[in-house]
Biopython code that builds the backbone (N, CA, C, O; Angstrom):
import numpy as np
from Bio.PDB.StructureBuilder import StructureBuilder

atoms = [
    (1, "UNK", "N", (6.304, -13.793, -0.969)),
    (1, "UNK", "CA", (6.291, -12.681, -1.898)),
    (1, "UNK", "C", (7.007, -11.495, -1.279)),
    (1, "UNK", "O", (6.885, -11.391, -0.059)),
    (2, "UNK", "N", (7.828, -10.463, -1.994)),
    (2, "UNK", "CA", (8.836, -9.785, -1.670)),
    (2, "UNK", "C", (8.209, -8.415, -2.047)),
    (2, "UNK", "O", (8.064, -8.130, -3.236)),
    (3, "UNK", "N", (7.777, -7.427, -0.909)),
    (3, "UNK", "CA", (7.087, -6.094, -1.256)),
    (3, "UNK", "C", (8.506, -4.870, -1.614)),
    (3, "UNK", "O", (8.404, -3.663, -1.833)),
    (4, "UNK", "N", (9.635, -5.639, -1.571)),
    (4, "UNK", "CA", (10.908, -4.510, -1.415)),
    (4, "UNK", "C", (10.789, -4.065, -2.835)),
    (4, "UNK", "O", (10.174, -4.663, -3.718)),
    (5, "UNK", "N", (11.669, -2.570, -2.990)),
    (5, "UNK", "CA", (11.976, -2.063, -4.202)),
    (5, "UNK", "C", (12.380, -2.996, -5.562)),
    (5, "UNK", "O", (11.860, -2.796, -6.659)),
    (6, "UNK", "N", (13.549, -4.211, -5.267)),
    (6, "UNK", "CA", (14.315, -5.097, -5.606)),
    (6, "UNK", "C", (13.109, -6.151, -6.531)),
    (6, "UNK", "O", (13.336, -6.727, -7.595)),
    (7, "UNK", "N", (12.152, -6.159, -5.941)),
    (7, "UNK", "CA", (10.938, -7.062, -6.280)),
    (7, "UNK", "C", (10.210, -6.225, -8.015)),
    (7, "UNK", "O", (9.846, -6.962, -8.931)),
    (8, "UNK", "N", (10.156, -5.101, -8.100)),
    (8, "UNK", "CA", (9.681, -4.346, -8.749)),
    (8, "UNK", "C", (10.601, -4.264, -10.494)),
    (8, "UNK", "O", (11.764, -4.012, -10.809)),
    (9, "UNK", "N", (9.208, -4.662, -11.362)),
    (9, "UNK", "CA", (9.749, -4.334, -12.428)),
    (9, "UNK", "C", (9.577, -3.082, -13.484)),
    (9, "UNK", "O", (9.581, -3.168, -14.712)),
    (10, "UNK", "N", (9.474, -2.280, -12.941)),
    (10, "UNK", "CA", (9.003, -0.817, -13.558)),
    (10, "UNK", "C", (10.202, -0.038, -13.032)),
    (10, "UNK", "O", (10.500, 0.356, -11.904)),
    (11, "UNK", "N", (10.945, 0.079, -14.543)),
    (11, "UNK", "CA", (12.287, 0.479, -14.526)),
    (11, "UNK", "C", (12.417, 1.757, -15.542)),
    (11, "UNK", "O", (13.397, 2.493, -15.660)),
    (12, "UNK", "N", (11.195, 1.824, -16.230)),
    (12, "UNK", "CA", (11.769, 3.200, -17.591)),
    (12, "UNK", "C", (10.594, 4.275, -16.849)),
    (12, "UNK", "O", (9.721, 4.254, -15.982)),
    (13, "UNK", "N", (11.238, 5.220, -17.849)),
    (13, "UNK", "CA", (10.214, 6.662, -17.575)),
    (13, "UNK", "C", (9.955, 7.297, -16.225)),
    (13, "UNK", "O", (10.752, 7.565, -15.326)),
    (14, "UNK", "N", (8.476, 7.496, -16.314)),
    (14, "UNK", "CA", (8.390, 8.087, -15.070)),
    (14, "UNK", "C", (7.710, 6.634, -13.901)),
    (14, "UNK", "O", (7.391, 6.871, -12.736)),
    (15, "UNK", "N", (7.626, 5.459, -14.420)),
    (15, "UNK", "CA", (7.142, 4.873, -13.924)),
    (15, "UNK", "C", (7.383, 4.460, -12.107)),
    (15, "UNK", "O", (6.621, 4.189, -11.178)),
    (16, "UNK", "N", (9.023, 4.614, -12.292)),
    (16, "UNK", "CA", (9.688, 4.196, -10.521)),
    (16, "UNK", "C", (9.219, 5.840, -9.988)),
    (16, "UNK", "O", (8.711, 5.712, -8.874)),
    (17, "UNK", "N", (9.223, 6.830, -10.276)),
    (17, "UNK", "CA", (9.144, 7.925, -9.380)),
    (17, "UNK", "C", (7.721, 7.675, -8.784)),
    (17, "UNK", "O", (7.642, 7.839, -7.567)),
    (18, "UNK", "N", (6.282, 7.206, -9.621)),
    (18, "UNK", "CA", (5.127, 7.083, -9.758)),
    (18, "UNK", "C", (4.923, 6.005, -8.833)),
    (18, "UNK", "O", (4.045, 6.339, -8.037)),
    (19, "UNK", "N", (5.310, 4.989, -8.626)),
    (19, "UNK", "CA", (5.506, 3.683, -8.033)),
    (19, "UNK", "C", (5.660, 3.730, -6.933)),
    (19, "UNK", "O", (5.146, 2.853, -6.239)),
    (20, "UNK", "N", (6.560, 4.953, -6.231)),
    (20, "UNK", "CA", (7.002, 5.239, -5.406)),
    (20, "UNK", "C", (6.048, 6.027, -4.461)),
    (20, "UNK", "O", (5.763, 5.771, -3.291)),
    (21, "UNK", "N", (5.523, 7.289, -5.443)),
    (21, "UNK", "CA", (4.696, 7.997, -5.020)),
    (21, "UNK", "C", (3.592, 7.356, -4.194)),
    (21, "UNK", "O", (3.354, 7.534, -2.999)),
    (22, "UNK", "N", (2.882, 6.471, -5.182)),
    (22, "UNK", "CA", (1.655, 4.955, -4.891)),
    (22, "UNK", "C", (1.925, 4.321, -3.634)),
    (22, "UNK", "O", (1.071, 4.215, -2.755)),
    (23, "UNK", "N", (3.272, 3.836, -3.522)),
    (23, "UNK", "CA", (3.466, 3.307, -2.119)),
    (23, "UNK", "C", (3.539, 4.303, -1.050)),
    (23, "UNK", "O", (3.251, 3.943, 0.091)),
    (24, "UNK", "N", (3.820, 5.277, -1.234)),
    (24, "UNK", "CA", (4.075, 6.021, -0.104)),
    (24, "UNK", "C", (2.814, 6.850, 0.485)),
    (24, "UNK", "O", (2.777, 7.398, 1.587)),
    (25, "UNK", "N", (1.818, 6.822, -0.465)),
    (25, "UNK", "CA", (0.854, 7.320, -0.194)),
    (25, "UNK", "C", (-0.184, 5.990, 0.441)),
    (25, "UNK", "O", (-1.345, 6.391, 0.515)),
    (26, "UNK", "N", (-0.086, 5.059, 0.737)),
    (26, "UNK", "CA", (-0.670, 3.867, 0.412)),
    (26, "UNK", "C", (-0.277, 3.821, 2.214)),
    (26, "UNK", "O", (-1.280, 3.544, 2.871)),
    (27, "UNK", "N", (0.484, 3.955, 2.721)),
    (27, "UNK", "CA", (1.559, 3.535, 3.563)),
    (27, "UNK", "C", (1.315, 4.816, 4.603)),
    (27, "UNK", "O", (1.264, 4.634, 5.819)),
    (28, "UNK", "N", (1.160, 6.226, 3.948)),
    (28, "UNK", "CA", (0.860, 6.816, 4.942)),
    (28, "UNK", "C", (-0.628, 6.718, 5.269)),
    (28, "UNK", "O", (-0.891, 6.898, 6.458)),
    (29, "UNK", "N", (-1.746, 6.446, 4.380)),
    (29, "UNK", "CA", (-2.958, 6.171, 4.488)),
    (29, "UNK", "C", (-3.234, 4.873, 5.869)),
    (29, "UNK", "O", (-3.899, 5.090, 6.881)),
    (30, "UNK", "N", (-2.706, 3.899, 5.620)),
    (30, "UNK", "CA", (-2.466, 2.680, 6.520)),
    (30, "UNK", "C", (-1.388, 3.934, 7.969)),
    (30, "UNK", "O", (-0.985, 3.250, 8.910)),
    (31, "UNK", "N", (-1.260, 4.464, 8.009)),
    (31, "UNK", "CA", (-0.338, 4.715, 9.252)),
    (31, "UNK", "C", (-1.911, 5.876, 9.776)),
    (31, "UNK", "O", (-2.538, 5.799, 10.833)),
    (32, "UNK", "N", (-2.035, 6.367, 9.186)),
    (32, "UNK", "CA", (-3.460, 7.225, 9.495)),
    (32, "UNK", "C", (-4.477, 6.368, 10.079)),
    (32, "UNK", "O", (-5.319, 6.760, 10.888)),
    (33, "UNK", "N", (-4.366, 5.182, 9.638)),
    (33, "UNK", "CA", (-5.181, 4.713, 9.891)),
    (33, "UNK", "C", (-5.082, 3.302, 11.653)),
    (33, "UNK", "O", (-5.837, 2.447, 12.115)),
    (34, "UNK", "N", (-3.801, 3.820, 11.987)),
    (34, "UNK", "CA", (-3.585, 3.759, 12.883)),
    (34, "UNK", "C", (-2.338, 2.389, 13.014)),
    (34, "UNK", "O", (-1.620, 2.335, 14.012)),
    (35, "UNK", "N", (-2.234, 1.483, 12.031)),
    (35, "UNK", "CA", (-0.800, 0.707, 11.875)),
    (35, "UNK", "C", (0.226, 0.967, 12.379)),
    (35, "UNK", "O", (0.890, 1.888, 11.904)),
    (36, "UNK", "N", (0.632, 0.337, 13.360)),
    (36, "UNK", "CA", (2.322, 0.587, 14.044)),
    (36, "UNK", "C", (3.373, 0.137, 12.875)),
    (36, "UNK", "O", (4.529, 0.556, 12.808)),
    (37, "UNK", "N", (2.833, -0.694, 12.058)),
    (37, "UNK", "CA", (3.589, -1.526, 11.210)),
    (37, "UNK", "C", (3.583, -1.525, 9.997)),
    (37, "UNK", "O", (2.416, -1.249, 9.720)),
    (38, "UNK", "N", (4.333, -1.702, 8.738)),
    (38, "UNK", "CA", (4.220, -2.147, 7.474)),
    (38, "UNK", "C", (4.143, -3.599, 7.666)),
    (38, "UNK", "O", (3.032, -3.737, 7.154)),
    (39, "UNK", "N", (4.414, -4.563, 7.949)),
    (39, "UNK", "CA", (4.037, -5.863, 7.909)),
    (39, "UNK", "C", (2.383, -6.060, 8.781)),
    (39, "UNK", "O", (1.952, -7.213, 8.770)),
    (40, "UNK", "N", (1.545, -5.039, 9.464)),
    (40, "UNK", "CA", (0.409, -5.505, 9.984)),
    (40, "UNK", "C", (-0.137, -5.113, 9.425)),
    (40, "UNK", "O", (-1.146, -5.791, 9.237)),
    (41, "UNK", "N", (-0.090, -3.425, 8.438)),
    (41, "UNK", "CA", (-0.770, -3.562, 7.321)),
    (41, "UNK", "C", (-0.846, -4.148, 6.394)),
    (41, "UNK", "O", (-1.932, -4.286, 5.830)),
    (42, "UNK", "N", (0.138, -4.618, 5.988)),
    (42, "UNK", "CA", (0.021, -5.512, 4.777)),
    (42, "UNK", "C", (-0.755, -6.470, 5.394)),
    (42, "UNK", "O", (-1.858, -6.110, 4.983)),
    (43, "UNK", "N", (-0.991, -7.539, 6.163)),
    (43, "UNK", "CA", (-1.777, -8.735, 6.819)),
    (43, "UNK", "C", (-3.096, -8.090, 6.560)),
    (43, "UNK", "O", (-3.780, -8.598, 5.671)),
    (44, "UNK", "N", (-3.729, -6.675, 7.423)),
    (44, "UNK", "CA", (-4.618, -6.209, 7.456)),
    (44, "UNK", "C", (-5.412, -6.124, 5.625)),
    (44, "UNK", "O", (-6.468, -6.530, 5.140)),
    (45, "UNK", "N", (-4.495, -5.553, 5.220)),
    (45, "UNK", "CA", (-5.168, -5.112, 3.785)),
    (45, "UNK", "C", (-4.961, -6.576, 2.981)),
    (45, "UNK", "O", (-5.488, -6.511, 1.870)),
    (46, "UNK", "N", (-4.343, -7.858, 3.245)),
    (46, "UNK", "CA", (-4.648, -9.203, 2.491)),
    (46, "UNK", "C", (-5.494, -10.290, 3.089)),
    (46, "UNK", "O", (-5.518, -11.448, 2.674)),
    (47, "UNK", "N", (-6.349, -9.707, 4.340)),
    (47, "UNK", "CA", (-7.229, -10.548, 5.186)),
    (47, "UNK", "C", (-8.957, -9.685, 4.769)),
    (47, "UNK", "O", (-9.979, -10.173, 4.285)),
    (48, "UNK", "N", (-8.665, -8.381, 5.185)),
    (48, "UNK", "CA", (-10.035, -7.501, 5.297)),
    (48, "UNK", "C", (-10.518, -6.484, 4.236)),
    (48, "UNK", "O", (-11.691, -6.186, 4.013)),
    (49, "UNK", "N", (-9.286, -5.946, 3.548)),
    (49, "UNK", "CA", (-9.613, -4.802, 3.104)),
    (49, "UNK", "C", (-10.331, -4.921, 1.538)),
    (49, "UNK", "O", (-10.803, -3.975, 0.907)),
    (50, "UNK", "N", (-10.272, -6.395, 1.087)),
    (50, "UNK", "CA", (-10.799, -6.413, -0.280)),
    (50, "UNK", "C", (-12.108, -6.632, -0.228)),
    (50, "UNK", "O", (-12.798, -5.766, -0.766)),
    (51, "UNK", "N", (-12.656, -7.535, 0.260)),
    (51, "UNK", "CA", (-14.416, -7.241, 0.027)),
    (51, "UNK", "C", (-14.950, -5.796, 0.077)),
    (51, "UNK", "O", (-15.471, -5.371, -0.955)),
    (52, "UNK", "N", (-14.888, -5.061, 1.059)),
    (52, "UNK", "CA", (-14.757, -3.686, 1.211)),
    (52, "UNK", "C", (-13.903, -2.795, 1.101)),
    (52, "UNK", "O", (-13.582, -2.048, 2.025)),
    (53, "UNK", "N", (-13.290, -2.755, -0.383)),
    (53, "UNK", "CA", (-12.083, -1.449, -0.349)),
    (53, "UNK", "C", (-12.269, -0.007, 0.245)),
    (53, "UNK", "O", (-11.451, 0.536, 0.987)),
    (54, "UNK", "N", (-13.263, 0.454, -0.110)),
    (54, "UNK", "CA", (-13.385, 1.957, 0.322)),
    (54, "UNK", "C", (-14.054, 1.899, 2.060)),
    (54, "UNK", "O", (-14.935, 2.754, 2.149)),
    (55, "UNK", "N", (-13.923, 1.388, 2.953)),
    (55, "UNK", "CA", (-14.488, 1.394, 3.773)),
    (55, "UNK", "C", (-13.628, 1.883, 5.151)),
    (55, "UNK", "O", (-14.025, 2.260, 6.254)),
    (56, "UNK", "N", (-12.112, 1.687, 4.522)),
    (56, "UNK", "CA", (-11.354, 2.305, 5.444)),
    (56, "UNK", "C", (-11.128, 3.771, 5.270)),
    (56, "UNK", "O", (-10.490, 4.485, 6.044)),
    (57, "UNK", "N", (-11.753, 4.160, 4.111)),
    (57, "UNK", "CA", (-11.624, 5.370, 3.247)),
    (57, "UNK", "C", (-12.893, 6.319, 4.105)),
    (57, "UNK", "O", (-12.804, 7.529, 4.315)),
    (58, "UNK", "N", (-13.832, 5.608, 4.442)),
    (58, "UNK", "CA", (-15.515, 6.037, 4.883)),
    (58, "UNK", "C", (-16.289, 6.566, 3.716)),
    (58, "UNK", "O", (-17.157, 7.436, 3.792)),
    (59, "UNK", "N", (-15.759, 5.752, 2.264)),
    (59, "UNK", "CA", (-16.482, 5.972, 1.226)),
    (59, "UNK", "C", (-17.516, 5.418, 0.943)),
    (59, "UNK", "O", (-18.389, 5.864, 0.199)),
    (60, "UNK", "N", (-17.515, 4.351, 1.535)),
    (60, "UNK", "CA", (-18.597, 2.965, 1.489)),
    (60, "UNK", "C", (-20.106, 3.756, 1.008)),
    (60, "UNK", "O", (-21.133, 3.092, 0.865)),
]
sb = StructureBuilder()
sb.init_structure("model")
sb.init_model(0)
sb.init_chain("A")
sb.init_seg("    ")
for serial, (resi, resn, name, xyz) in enumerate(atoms, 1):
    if name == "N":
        sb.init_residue(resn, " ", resi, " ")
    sb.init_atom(name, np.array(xyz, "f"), 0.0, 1.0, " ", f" {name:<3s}", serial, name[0])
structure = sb.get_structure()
């Protein structure tokens, strides 16, 4: 599966600026959270982070 821009089908409106926004906020959250990597977060958040979503948050 392909996380690049190229992969993405949200092409009208405000949807790509929004899309963008989502990832980037997503990405600095995971770098806060101490990730050297976009590929170890992604592993991280498709191994751990779904039983407990808010837990990296300390919303739990």
């Amino acid at each position: 599966m392909s996380f690049g821009e190229d992969a993405s089908r949200v092409r009208t409106g405000r949807a790509p600026q929004n899309m963008a926004l989502l990832r980037d906020l997503a990405i600095g959250l995971l770098a806060g959270l101490g990730f050297a990597s976009i590929p170890a977060a992604y592993r991280w958040v498709g191994y751990d982070c779904f039983p407990r979503p808010l837990d990296p948050l300390g919303i739990a």
